[in-house]
C-alpha positions as CSV (number, residue, x, y, z in Angstrom):
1,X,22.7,-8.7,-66.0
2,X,20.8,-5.3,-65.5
3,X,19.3,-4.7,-62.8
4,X,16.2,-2.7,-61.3
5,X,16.2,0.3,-59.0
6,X,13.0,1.8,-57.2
7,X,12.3,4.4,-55.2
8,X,10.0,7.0,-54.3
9,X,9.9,10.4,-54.6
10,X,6.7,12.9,-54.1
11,X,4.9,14.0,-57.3
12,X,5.9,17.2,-58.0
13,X,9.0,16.2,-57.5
14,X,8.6,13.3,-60.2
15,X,6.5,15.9,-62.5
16,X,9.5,18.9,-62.6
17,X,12.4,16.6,-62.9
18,X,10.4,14.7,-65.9
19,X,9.8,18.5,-67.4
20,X,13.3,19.3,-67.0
21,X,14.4,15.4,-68.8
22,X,12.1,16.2,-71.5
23,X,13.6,19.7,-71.8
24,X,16.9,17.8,-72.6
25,X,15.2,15.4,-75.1
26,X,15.5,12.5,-72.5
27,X,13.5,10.3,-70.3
28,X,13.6,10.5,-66.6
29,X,14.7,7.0,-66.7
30,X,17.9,8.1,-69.2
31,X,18.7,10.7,-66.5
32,X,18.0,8.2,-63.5
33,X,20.3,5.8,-65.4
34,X,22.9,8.7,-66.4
35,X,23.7,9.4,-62.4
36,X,24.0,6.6,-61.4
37,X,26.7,5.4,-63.9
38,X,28.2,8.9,-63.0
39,X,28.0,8.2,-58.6
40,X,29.4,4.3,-59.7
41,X,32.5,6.1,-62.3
42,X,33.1,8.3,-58.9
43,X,33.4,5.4,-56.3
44,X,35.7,3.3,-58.8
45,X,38.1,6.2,-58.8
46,X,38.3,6.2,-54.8
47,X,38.3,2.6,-54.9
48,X,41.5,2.5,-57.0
49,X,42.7,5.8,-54.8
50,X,42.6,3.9,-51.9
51,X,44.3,1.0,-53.5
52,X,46.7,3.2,-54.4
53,X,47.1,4.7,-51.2
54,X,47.4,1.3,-49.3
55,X,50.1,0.3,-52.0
56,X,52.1,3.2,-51.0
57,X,51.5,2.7,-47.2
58,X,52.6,-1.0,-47.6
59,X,55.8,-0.2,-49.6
60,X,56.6,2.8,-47.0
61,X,56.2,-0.2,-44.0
62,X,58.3,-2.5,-46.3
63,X,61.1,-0.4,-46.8
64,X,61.0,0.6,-43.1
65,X,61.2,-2.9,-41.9
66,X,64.1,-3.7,-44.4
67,X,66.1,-0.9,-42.7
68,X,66.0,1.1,-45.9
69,X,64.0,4.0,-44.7
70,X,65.5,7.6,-44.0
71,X,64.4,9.9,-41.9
72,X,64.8,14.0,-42.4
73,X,64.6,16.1,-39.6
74,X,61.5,18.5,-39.6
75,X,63.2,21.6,-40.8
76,X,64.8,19.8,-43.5
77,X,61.4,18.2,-45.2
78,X,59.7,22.0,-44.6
79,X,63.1,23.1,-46.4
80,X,62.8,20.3,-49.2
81,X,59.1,20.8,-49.7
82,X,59.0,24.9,-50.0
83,X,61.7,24.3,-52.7
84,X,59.3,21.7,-54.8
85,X,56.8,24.1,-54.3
86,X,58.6,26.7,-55.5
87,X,59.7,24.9,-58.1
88,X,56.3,23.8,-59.3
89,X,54.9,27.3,-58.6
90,X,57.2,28.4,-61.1
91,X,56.4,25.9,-63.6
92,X,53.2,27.0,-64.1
93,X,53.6,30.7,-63.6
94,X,51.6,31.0,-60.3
């Protein structure tokens, strides 16, 4: 089911955004419609981030609580992650 969405703006506000809708052969209503598909694309893909994310933090917890974690000094993850930098640095030629 569509629905409706109202609100106001000021009239040369309404009357410029029209010119420029028209300018792209489309209504002000096509453009309206156009956004907000694009904002609601945009919060599905942090939606399923943070899904994501939460998946990961849950697994991480998991696999603490089963005594399967390990733990790497500080030095040693800078160490470890300057290498995979390095490494992906030089992948793409950066």
């Amino acid at each position: 089911m569509d629905t409706r969405i109202q609100f106001r703006v000021d009239e040369e506000t309404k009357r410029l955004a029209q010119l420029m809708a028209e300018s792209q052969g489309r209504t002000l209503s096509d453009a309206y419609r156009e956004l907000t598909e694009e904002l609601a694309e945009q919060q599905r893909k942090v939606m399923a981030h943070d899904q994501w994310l939460s998946e990961q933090v849950n697994a991480a917890f998991e696999k603490l609580n089963a005594g399967n974690s390990e733990f790497i000094p500080h030095e040693d993850a800078k160490t470890q992650m300057e290498a995979r930098k390095m490494k992906i640095r030089n992948k793409t030629g950066k």
